[in-house]
N, C-alpha and C positions, 0 to 999 in steps of 0.2 A: 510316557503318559503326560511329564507336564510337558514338554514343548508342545505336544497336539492339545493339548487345553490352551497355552498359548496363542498359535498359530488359529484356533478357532475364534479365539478372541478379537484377534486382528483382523480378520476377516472380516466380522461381525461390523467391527468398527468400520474399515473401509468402505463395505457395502450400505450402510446408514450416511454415511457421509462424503462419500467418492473418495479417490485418494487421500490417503493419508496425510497426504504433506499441505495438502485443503481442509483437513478438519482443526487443524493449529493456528489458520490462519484467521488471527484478529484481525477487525475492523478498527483504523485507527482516523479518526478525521479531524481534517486540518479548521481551526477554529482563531489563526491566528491573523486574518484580518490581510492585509495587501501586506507580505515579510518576506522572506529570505527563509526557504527550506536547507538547514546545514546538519550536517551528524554533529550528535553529541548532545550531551545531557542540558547544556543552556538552552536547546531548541524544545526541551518538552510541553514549556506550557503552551504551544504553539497546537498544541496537538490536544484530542479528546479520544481516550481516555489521554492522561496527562504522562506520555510517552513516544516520544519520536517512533513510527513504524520502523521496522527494517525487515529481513529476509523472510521470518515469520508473518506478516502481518500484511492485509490490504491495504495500501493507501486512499482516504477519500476524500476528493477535494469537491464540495457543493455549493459554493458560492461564489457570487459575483466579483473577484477578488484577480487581483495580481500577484504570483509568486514565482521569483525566480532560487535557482537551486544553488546553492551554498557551497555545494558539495558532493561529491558522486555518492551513490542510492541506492540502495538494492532492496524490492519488496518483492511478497509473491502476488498481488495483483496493484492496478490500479482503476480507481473510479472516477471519472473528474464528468461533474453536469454545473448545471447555473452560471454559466457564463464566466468560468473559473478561463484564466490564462498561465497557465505552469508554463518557464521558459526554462530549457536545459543550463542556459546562459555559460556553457564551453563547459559546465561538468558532465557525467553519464549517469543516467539510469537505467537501472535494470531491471526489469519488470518478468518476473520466472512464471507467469501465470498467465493469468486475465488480464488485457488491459480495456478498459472501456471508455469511451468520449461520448456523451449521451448530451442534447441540447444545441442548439445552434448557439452561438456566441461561446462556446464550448471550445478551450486551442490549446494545443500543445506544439511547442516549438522547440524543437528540436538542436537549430542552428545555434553555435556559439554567438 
């Protein structure tokens, strides 16, 4: 009986939120001005809420800004509008989800 109260549970949840591994995933966006996106705990204040994204978490980049990547990256979505330019600059990202480019002046650069 309790696994089936369990299992209903779960259900409950996925179907209010679509997959599960999307209803974990925080909005975390980048606020740190033309920087260097790198793991680890110096890059937080870089970020709002005050935490570098990773596997759990959407990345969002919405301004006017230049950012190249520090470090290789794993989130489950990406959101980048307002004329943001993320350059991979030779590390990898990986993106388990969503990835969305929305605006013209909007660039993602992939090339080392």
């Amino acid at each position: 009986m309790r696994v089936q109260r369990m299992m209903s549970f779960l259900v409950v949840i996925c179907a209010a939120c679509g997959p599960l591994r999307q209803c974990v995933a925080a909005p975390v966006t980048w606020v740190g001005g033309n920087g260097t996106w790198s793991d680890g705990i110096a890059n937080d204040a870089n970020w709002n809420p005050a935490d570098e994204p990773d596997i759990d978490d959407e990345a969002i980049f919405n301004s006017a800004n230049s950012v190249n990547l520090g470090s290789a990256n794993t989130v489950e979505a990406l959101t980048m509008s307002g004329g943001i330019d993320l350059s991979a600059n030779g590390f990898g990202l990986t993106v388990d989800g969503l990835a969305q480019l929305i605006d013209a002046g909007t660039n993602l650069n992939i090339e080392g």
